[in-house]
Structure formats: structure tokens, C-alpha cells
C-alpha angles and dihedrals in degrees: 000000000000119000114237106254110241103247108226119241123292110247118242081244099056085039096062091040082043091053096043083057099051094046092049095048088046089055095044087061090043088056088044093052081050097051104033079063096047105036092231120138082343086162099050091045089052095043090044090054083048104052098043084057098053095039102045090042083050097042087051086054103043085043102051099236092308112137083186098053119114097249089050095054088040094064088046092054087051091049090038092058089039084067097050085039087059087041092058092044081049096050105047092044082072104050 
């Protein structure tokens, strides 16, 4: 049987890219348990889980395992505006 390899230490820099991933997937699924409730954007919430799934597995890939690598900050920043983009929907719903 093979021994698992030890993985090196994360970098101060992939843990924080790491961690923004991790905040705004955990926020996407916050939004699809909301929706999925309510019945409000049910198809964007679903879509949204989709894609960071597929783009942050794919990013990894691509990546090499690197949290701090381009393509992987590159899909935070696109989550990252998503959810301003929903704030703004959400905002402007109430007024």
C-alpha cells in the first residue's frame, strides 16, 4: 500500500485565496438554501453553486494545486463581483 505524500505548507498568500473561496462558496450555498425556500432567483442560485464548482475544481487543475495561481484568483474576483452584483439586485429590489 502506498503511504500518503506529506503536502508542504500552504503559503500566507493560498491561504487567504484559500480562505475567500471558501467564504464566498459558503455564501453561494447560504443564498441557495434561501432561495430554494423562498422560491426567489432559484435558477441563479443553482447556476451560481454550479459554476464555482466547476471553476474552482478547474482552476485547481489548471493551477496545479496553487490557491495562489492567476486563474484561481481570477475565479474569486468573478464570484466575488457575482455577490456585489446580488447585493445590488437585492438592494434595489427594496427601494
Amino acid at each position: 500500500m502506498n503511504k500518503p505524500q506529506d503536502l508542504p505548507p500552504l503559503a500566507p498568500e493560498q491561504k487567504r485565496w484559500a480562505l475567500a473561496a471558501a467564504v464566498l462558496f459558503l455564501a453561494a450555498v447560504g443564498f441557495l438554501g434561501f432561495s430554494l425556500n423562498t422560491g426567489v432567483m432559484r435558477p441563479f442560485a443553482i447556476g451560481w453553486i454550479a459554476l464555482q464548482v466547476f471553476g474552482f475544481v478547474g482552476a485547481i487543475r489548471m493551477g496545479r494545486g496553487d490557491f495562489a495561481h492567476p486563474l484561481f484568483k481570477s475565479q474569486v474576483i468573478l464570484h466575488g463581483v457575482a455577490i456585489i452584483l446580488l447585493a445590488a439586485v437585492i438592494f434595489r429590489a427594496f427601494q
